[in-house]
C-alpha positions in Angstrom: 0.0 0.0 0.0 1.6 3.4 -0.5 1.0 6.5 1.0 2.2 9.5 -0.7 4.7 7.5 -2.5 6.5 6.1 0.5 5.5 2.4 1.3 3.3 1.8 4.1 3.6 -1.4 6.6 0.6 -2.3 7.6 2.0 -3.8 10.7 2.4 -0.6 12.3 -1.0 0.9 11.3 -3.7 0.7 14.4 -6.5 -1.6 14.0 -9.8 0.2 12.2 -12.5 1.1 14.2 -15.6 0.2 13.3 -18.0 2.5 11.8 -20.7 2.9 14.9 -23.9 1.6 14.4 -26.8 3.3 16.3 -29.6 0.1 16.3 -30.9 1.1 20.1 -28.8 -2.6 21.5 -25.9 -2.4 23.9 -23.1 -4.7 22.1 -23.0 -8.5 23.6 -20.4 -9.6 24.9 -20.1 -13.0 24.9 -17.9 -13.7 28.3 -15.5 -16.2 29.1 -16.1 -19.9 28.2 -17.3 -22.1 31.0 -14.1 -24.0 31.6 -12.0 -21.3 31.4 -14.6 -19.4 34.6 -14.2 -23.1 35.9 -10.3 -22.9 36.2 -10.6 -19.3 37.6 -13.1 -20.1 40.4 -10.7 -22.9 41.3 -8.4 -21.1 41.7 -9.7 -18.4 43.8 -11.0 -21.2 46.1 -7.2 -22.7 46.1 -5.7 -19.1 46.9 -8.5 -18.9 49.9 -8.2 -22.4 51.7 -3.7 -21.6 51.0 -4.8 -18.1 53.1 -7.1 -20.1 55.8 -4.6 -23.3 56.3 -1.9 -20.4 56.8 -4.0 -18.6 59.3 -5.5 -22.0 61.1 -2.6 -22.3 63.6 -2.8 -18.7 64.7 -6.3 -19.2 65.2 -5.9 -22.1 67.5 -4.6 -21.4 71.4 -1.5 -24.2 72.2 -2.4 -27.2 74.0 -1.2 -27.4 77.6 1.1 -30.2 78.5 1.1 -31.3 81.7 3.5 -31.2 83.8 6.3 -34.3 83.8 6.6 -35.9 87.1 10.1 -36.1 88.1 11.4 -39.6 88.4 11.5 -41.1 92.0 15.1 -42.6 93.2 15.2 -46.1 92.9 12.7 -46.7 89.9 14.9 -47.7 87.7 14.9 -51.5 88.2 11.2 -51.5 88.8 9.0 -52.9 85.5 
């Protein structure tokens, strides 16, 4: 194509615009597909339960031990 005499590329030349068309209707859009809105709500669920398991142990007080009775003399050859 040539412009003026100089070669155009029409690699460089922004994508057209389509003419507007005044018929009343917003344009449709026609989403994502179903697997791909599959794959995204899994992972949203996979970043949540990574965020919960990281918070469980925070949310849980530490178990008390109790305390170790110290050994009596002597108990050694007792079964």
């Amino acid at each position: 194509m040539a412009c003026n005499g100089e070669e155009v590329s029409l690699r460089f030349m922004p994508p057209t615009i389509p003419p507007e068309h005044d018929d009343g209707d917003w344009p449709v859009d026609p989403g994502r597909p179903l697997g791909l809105r599959l794959l995204a709500l899994l992972g949203a669920f996979s970043f949540v339960m990574l965020g919960l398991s990281s918070l469980a142990p925070l949310l849980h007080p530490p178990q008390r031990q109790p305390p170790a009775w110290p050994e009596r003399p002597g108990a050694e050859g007792r079964a």
